[in-house]
C-alpha positions as CSV (number, residue, x, y, z in Angstrom):
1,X,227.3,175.6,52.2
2,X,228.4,177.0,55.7
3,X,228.3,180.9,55.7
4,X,230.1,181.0,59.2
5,X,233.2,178.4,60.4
6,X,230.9,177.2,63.3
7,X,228.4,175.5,60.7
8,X,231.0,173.5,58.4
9,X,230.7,170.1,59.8
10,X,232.0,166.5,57.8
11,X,228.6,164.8,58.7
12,X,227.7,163.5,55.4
13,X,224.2,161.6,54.6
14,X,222.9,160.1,51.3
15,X,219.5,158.9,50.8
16,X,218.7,159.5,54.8
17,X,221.5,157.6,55.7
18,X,224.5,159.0,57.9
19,X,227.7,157.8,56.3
20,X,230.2,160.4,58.2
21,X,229.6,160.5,62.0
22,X,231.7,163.8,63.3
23,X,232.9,163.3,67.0
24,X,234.6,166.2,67.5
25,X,235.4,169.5,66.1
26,X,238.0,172.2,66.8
27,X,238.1,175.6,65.2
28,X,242.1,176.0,65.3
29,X,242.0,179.3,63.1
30,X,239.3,181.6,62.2
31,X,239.0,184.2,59.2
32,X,239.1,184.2,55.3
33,X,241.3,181.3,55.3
34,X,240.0,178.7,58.5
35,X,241.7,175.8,59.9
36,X,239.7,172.8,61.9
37,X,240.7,169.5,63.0
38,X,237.7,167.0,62.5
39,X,237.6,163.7,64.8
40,X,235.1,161.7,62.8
41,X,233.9,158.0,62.3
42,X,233.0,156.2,58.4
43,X,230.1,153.9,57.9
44,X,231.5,150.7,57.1
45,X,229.0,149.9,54.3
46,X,229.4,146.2,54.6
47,X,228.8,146.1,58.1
48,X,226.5,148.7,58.9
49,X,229.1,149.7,62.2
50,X,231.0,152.6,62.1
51,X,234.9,152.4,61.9
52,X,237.0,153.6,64.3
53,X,237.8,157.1,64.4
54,X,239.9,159.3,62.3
55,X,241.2,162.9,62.4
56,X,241.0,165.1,59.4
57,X,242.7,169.0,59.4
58,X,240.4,170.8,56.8
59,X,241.8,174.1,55.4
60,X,238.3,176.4,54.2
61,X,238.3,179.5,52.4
62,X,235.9,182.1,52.4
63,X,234.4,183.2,48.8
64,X,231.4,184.9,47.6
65,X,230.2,184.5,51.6
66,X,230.4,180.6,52.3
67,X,233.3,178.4,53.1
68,X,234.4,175.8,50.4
69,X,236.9,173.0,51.7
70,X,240.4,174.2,49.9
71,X,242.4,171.3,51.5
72,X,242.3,168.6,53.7
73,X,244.7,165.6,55.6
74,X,243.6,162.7,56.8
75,X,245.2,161.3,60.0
76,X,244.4,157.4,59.2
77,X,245.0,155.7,63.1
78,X,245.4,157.1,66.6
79,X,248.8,155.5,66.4
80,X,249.7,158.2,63.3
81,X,248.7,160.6,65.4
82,X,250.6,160.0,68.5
83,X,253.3,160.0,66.6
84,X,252.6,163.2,65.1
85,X,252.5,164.5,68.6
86,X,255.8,163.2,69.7
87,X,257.6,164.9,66.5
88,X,255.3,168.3,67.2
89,X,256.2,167.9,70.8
90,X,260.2,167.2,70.0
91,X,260.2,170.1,67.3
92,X,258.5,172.9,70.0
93,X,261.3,172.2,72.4
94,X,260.3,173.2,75.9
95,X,256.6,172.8,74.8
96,X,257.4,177.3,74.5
97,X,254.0,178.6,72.6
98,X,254.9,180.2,68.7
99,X,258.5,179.8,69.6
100,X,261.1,177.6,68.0
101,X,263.8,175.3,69.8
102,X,266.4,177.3,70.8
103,X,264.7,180.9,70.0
104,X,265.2,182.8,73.0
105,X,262.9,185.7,70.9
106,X,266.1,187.8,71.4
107,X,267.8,189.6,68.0
């Protein structure tokens, strides 16, 4: 188990052999309740080729000193995930960082 977020990975091996390749990692929030997005590749068993890649956002929490995976989403195809982009980038509005469509931060 990963005592810090920097050591949780998704590379996963059985019996010497890697079955979860992990591309690429980014810590998106940090603390007793951490956020990462995982880009990562499955061994195709039949094959012995890894498929293509796939994002996972993996919510961990922090008990008793290591972090235990509370949640996670699987983004299936880059497609899926270019579209999640275009809806993110329709809901921000302007692209403004932490702020809403329309909220001019004024009461």
């Amino acid at each position: 188990m990963a005592t810090t977020v920097d050591e949780i990975t998704v590379n996963y091996e059985e019996e010497g052999k890697q079955l979860v390749k992990e591309l690429e990692k980014e810590i998106l929030t940090k603390g007793a309740w951490s956020t990462i997005l995982f880009k990562y590749q499955d061994l195709d068993k039949a094959t012995g080729e890894f498929k293509p890649p796939k994002i996972a956002i993996r919510r961990y929490q922090k008990r008793n000193g290591e972090y235990r995976n509370a949640s996670k989403f699987t983004i299936s195809s880059m497609a899926q995930a270019r579209k999640m982009i275009e809806i993110l980038d329709k809901w921000s509005g302007d692209g403004g960082e932490g702020e809403a469509a329309g909220d001019d931060g004024e009461d």
